[in-house]
C-alpha positions as semicolon CSV with decimal commas, in nm:
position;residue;x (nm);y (nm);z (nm)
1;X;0,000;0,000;0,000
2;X;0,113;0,395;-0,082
3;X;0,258;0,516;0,244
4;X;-0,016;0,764;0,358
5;X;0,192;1,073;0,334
6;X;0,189;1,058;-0,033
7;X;-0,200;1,026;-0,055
8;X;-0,373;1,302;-0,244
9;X;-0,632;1,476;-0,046
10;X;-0,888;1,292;-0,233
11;X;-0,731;0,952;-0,149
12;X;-0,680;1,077;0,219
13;X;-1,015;1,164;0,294
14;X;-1,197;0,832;0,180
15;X;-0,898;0,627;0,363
16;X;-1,054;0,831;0,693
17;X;-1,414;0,790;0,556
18;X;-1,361;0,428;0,568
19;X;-1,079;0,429;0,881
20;X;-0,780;0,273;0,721
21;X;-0,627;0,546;0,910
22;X;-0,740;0,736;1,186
23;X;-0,739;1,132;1,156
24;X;-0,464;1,153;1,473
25;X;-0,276;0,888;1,302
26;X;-0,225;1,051;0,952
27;X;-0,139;1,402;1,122
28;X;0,082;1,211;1,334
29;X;0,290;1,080;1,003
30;X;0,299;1,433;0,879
31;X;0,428;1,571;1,171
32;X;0,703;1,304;1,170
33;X;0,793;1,374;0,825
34;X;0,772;1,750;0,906
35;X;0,997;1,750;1,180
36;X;1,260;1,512;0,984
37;X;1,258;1,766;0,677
38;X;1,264;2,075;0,864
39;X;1,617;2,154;0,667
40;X;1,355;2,223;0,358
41;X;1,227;2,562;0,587
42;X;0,877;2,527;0,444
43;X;0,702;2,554;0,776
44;X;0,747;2,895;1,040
45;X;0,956;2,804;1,326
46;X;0,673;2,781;1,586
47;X;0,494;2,538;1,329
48;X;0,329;2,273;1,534
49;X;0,367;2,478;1,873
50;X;-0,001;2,523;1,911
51;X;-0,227;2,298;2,072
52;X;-0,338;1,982;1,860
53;X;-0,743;1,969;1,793
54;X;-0,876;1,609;1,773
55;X;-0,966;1,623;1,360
56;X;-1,354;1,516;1,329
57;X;-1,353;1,291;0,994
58;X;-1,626;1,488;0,916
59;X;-1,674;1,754;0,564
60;X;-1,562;1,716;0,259
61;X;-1,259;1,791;0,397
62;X;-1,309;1,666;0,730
63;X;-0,980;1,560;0,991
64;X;-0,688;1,657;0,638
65;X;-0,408;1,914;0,772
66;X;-0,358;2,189;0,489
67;X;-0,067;2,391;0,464
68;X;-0,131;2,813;0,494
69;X;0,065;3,072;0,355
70;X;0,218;3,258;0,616
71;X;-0,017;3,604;0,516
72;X;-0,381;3,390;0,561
73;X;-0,487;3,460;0,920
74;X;-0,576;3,173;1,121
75;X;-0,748;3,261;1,456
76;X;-0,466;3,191;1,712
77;X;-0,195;3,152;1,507
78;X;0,044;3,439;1,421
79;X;-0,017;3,596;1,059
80;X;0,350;3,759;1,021
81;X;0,398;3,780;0,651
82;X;0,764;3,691;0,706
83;X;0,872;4,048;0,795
84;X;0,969;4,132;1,129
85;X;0,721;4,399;1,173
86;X;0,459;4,126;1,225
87;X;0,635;3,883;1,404
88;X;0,408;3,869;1,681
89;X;0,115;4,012;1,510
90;X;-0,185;3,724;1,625
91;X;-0,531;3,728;1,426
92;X;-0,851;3,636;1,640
93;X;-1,038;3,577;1,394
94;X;-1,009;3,344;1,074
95;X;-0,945;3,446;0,716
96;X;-1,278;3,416;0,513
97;X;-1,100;3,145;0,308
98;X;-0,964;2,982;0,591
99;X;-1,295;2,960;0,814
100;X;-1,447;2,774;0,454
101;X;-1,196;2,550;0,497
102;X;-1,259;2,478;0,873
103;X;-1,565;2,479;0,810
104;X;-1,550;2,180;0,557
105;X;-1,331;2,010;0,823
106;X;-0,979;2,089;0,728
107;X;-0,709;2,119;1,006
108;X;-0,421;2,337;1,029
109;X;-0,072;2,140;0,927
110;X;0,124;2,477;0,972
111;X;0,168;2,823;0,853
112;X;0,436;2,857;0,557
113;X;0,700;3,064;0,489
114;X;0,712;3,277;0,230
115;X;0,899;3,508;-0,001
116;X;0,908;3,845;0,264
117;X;0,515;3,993;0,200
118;X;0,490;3,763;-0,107
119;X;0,695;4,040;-0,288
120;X;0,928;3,805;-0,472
121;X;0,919;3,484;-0,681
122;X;1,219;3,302;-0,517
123;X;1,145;3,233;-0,206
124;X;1,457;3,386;-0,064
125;X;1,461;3,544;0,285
126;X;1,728;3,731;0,472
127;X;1,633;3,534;0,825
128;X;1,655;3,145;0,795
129;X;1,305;3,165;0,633
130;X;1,383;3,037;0,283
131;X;1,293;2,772;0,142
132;X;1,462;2,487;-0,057
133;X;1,338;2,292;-0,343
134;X;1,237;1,915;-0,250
135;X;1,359;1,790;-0,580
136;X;1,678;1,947;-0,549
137;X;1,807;2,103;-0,153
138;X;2,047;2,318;-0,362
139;X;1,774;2,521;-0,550
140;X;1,525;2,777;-0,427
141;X;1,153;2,682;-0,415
142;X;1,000;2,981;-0,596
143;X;0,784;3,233;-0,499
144;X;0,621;3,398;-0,280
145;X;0,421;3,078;-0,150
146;X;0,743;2,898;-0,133
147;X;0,721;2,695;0,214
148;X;0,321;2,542;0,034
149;X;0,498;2,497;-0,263
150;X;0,795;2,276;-0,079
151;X;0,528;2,129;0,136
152;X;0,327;1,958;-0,091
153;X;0,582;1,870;-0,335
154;X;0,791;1,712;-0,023
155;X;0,467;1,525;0,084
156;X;0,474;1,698;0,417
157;X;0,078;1,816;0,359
158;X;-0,173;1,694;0,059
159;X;-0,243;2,025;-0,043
160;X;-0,221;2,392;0,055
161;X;-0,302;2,731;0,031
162;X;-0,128;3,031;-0,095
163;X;-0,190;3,381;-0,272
164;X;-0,105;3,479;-0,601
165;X;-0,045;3,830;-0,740
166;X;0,146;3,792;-1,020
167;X;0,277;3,416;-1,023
168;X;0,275;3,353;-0,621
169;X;0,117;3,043;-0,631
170;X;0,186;2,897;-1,010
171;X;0,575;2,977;-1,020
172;X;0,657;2,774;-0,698
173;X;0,426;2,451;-0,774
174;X;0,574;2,446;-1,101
175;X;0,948;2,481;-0,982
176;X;0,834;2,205;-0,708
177;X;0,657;1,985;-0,927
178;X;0,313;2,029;-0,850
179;X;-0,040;2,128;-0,915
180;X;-0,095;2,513;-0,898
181;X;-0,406;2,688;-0,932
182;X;-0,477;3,056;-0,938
183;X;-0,877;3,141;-0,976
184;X;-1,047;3,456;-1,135
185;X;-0,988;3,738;-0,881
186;X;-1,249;3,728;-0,691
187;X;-1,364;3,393;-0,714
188;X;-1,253;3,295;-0,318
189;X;-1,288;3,551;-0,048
190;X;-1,029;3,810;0,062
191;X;-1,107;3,917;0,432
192;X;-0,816;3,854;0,658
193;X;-0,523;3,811;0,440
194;X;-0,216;3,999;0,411
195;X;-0,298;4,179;0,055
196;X;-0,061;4,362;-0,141
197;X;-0,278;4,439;-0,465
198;X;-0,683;4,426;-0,394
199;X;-0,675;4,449;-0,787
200;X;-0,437;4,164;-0,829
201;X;-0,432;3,986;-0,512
202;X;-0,648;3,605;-0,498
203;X;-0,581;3,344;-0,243
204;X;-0,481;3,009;-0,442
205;X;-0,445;2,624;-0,438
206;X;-0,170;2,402;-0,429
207;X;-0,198;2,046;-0,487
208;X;-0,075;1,699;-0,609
209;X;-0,329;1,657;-0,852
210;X;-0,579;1,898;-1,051
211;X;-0,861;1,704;-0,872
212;X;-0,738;1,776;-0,555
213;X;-0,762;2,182;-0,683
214;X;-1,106;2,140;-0,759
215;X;-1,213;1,978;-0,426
216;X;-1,054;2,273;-0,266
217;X;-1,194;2,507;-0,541
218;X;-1,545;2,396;-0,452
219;X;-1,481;2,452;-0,077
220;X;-1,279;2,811;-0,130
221;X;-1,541;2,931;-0,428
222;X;-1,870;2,819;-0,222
223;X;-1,954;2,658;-0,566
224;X;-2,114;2,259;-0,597
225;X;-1,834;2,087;-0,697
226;X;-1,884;1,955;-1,066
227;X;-1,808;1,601;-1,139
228;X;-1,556;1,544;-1,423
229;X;-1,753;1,510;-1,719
230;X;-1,757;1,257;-1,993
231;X;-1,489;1,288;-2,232
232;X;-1,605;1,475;-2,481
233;X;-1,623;1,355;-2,899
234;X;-1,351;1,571;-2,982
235;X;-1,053;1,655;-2,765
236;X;-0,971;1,982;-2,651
237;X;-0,832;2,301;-2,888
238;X;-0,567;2,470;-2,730
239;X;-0,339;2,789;-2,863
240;X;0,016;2,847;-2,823
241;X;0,102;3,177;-2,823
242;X;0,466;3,151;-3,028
243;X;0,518;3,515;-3,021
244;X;0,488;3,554;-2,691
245;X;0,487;3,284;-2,397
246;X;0,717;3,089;-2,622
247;X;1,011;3,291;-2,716
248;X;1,314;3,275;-2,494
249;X;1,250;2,993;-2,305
250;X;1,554;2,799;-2,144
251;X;1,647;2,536;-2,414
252;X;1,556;2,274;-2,122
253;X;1,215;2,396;-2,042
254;X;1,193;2,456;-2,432
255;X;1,303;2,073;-2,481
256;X;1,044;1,955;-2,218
257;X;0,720;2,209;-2,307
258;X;0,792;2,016;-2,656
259;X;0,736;1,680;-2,571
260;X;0,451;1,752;-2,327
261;X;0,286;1,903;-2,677
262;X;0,374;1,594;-2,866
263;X;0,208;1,390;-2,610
264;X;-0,096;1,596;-2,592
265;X;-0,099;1,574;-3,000
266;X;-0,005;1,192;-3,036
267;X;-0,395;1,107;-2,812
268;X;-0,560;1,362;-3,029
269;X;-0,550;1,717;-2,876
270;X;-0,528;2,050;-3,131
271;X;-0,249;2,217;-3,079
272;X;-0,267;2,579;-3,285
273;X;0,011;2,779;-3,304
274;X;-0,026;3,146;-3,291
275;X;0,238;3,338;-3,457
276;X;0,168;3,699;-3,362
277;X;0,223;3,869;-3,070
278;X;-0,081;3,864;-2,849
279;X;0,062;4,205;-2,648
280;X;0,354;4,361;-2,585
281;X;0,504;4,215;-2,328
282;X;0,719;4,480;-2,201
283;X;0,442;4,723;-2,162
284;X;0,233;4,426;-1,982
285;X;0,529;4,316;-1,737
286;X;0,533;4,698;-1,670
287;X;0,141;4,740;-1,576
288;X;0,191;4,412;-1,386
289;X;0,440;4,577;-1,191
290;X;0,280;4,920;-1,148
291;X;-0,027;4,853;-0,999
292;X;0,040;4,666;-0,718
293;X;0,321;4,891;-0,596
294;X;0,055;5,188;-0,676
295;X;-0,190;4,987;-0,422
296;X;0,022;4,817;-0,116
297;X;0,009;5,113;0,092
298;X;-0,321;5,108;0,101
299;X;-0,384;4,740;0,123
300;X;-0,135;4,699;0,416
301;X;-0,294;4,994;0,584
302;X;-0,643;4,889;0,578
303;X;-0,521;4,507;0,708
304;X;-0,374;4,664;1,034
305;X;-0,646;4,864;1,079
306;X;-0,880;4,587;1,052
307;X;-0,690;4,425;1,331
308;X;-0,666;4,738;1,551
309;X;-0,354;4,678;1,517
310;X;-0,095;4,986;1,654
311;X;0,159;4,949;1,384
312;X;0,130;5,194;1,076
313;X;0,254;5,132;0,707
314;X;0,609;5,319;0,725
315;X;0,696;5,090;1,067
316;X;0,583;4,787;0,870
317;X;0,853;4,903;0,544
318;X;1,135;5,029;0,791
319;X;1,114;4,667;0,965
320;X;1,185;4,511;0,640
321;X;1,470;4,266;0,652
322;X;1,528;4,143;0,275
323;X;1,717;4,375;0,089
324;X;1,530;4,299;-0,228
325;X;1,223;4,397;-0,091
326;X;1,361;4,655;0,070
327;X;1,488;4,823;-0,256
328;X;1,137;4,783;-0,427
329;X;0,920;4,894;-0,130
330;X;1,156;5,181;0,040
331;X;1,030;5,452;-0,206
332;X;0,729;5,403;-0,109
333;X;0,816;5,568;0,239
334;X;0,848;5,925;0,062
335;X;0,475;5,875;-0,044
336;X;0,307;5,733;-0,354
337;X;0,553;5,612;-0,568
338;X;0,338;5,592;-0,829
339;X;0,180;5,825;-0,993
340;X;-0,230;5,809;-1,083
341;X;-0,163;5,857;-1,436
342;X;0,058;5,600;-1,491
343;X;-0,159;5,401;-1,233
344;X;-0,456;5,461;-1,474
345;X;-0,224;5,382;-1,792
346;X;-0,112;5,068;-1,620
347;X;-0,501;4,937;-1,569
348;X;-0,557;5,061;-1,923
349;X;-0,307;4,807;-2,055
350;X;-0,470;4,536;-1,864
351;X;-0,809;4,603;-2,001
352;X;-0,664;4,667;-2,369
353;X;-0,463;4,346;-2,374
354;X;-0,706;4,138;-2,172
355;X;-0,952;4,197;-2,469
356;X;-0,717;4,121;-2,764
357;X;-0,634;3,757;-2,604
358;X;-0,986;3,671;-2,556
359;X;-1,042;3,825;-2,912
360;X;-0,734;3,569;-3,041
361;X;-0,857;3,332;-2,817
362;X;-1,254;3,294;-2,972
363;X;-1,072;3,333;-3,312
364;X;-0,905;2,999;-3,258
365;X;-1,171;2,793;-3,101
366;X;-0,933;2,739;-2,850
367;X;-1,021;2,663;-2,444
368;X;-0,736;2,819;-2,305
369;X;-0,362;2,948;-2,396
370;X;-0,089;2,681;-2,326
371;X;0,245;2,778;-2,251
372;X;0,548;2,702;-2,003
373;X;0,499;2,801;-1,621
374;X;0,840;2,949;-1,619
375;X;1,098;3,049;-1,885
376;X;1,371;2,852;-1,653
377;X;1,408;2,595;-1,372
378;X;1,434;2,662;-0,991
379;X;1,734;2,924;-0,961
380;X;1,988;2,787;-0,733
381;X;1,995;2,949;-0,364
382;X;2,173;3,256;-0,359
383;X;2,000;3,372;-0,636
384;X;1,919;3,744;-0,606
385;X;1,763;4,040;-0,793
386;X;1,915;3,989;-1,118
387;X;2,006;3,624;-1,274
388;X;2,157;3,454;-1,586
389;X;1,904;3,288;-1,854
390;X;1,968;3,255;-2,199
391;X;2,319;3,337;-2,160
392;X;2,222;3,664;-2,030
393;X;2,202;3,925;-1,726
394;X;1,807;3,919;-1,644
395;X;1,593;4,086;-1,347
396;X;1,489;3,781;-1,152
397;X;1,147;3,879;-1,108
398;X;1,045;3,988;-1,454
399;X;1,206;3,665;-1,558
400;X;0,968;3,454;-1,361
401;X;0,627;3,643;-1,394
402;X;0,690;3,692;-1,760
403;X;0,418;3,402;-1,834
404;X;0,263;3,384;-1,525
405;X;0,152;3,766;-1,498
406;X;-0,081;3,808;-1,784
407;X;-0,397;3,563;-1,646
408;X;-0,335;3,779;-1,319
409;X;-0,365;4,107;-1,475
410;X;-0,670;4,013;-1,687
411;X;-0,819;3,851;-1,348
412;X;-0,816;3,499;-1,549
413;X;-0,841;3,158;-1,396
414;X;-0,464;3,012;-1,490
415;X;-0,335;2,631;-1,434
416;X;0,002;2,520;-1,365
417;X;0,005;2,117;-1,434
418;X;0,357;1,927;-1,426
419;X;0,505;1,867;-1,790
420;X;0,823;1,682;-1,692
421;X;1,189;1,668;-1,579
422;X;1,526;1,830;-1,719
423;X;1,781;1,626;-1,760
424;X;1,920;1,762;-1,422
425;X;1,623;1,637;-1,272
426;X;1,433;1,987;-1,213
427;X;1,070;2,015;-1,253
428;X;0,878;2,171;-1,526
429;X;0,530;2,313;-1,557
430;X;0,276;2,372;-1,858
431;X;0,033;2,664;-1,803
432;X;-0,299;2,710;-1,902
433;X;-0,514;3,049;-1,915
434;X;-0,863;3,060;-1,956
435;X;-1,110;3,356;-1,979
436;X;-1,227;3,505;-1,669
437;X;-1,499;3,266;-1,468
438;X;-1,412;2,940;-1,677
439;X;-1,277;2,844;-1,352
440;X;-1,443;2,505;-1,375
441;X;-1,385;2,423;-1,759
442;X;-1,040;2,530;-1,681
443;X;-1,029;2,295;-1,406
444;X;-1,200;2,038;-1,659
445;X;-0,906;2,092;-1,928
446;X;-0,639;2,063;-1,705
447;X;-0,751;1,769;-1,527
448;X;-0,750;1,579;-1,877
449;X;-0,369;1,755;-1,939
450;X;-0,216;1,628;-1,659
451;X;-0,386;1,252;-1,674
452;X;-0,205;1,247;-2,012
453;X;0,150;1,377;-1,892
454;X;0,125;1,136;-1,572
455;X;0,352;0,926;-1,715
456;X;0,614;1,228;-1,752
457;X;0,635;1,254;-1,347
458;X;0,892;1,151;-1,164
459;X;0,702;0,941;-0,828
460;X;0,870;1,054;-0,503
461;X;1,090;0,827;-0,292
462;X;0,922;0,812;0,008
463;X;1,213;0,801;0,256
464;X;1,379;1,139;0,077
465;X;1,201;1,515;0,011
């Protein structure tokens, strides 16, 4: 039999349906193979230090412990954000998407660490708080859920939540090997989380498997959960956009994206190849920058005031220990640093290029926009603002969002399923985007994606990350 840690949240909850397992016995495993990875820094340091609740097998998710992003309040836990200012900065009251998910019976495996108020897409931190990639100790996880990302993928918890802004959530479960799932914004509530972006900002899901996501979707979204329908007469249309999501790519991720394709072709899938630019992507990387640094003062001020909390803004940004966050959020401390023209210019972009992809996306008949996750693997630790790929000097960040920011700024429902392995071994994700509130044919799509590229993954030894 599968050792229990590597369940799937589906498998997990009928094994304590039908008590193969009891609910204090699986959290028990966990906690052993928490503790015995703790090198992997995916969980806070006072992870675990709370009281242990009985879990009642009851819910759809009733007695599984789910990983939380370290900026999700959980009454009684701290919320901290991984910046010192919040360090001991303890909620009373639940997040709105974590009381759904008590509420369906989930418990709490541990808060996660994260990339230093999810304003990076490494996962590095200046205190201990970083990360590592399962599949390989020596690389980062991603960014900025790293510690869900490394949990899942390491088997430590079945699933997880995180937040995604411009790639939070996607980036890390593709660098880790798993399932990542960003909804339309607004799709799963906001109340009680650490926002940076109300525009941009969505709490996500992290999984081992796309039906996993869709449990959790139907728990987060308050929607009846659909069951996977009958395979349809024809398989599913799908675009590539050449021009754009495809150019650049490290010849690795290029070499693996490939044969993922040539799988989905060889059982019947249309593949159509889009040759012109869907949007510029400079001027898009810019408005997905710009508006969430034109909206986190405001976002971080209305959290703390929500709490009653004492602290203000500026103490929050003069607290900051990562340097790289540091150098993108310290102008902010001289007042807006962005203007509210180019804070209109930069939603104007969003709206503009939103509407040409779902123009070239009817055109085509197509369900969604396939691409890679990522242009390049898991950057090795030590990684910092600025990086090498494709034999060049890149800015980290704009590296990593490049395909993952576009579904965010157009508020689009975006899948991360795994594609396969480099030859060094490091993971690598295929992306799909869907128009905004195809959550669940998104969901549908991907779920027949990744059943055809199951072959692809690597199975994880269950006495290593």
């Amino acid at each position: 039999m599968t050792a229990p840690h590597l369940w799937t949240l589906r498998r997990t909850r009928a094994a304590l349906r039908r008590a193969e397992i009891s609910p204090a016995e699986y959290a028990a495993e966990l906690r052993s193979r928490q503790k015995r990875l703790a090198d992997l820094c995916a969980f806070m340091d006072d992870a675990g230090a709370w009281p242990p609740v009985e879990p009642r097998p009851t819910g759809p998710l009733g007695g599984v412990p789910l990983a939380v992003k370290d900026n999700i309040d959980v009454a009684g836990v701290p919320t901290t954000a991984c910046t010192p200012a919040l360090r001991h900065h303890t909620p009373l009251r639940h997040s709105a998407a974590w009381r759904r998910c008590a509420e369906a019976g989930a418990e709490l495996m541990g808060k996660t660490t994260l990339h230093e108020l999810a304003y990076g897409v490494t996962g590095a931190h200046a205190e201990h708080l970083t990360a590592r990639n399962p599949v390989d100790l020596s690389r980062l996880a991603g960014g900025s859920s790293s510690g869900t990302a490394a949990a899942v993928a390491a088997a430590i918890a079945p699933a997880g939540l995180g937040t995604d802004t411009g790639g939070s959530v996607r980036i890390p479960a593709a660098l880790c090997g798993v399932v990542g799932f960003r909804p339309s914004t607004g799709r799963y509530p906001s109340e009680g989380v650490v926002r940076i972006s109300p525009t941009r900002d969505t709490v996500g899901v992290l999984a081992r498997s796309v039906d996993d996501v869709r449990l959790l979707d139907a728990v987060l979204s308050g929607e009846r959960p659909s069951p996977p329908p009958p395979p349809p007469s024809l398989p599913p249309v799908l675009a590539l956009p050449r021009a754009t999501s495809w150019a650049g790519l490290d010849p690795e991720v290029a070499r693996v994206a490939e044969e993922a394709c040539d799988t989905l072709r060889a059982v019947g899938w249309s593949l159509l190849e889009l040759s012109q630019p869907l949007y510029d992507s400079a001027a898009l990387l810019e408005a997905a920058t710009t508006v969430p640094l034109a909206e986190t003062r405001t976002a971080v001020t209305a959290y703390l005031r929500q709490h009653g909390s004492s602290l203000t803004f500026d103490a929050v940004l003069q607290a900051i220990a990562s340097p790289d966050v540091r150098g993108v959020l310290e102008p902010l401390l001289d007042g807006p640093a962005i203007d509210p023209g180019s804070y209109r210019a930069a939603r104007l972009v969003g709206y503009a290029t939103a509407g040409a992809a779902l123009r070239a996306l009817r055109h085509s008949g197509a369900a969604a926009f396939l691409s890679p996750t990522t242009t390049t693997p898991a950057p090795p630790i030590g990684t910092g603002e600025w990086m090498t790929s494709g034999g060049r000097e890149r800015p980290t960040f704009t590296t990593y969002i490049r395909n993952t920011a576009p579904a965010a700024v157009w508020g689009w429902p975006s899948l991360t399923v795994p594609a396969g392995y480099t030859s060094s071994g490091l993971p690598v994700g295929l992306l799909l985007d869907a128009p905004r509130h195809h959550d669940q044919q998104l969901l549908d799509v991907g779920h027949r994606c990744a059943h055809h590229l199951s072959a692809v993954r690597r199975p994880l030894d269950p006495e290593t990350p």
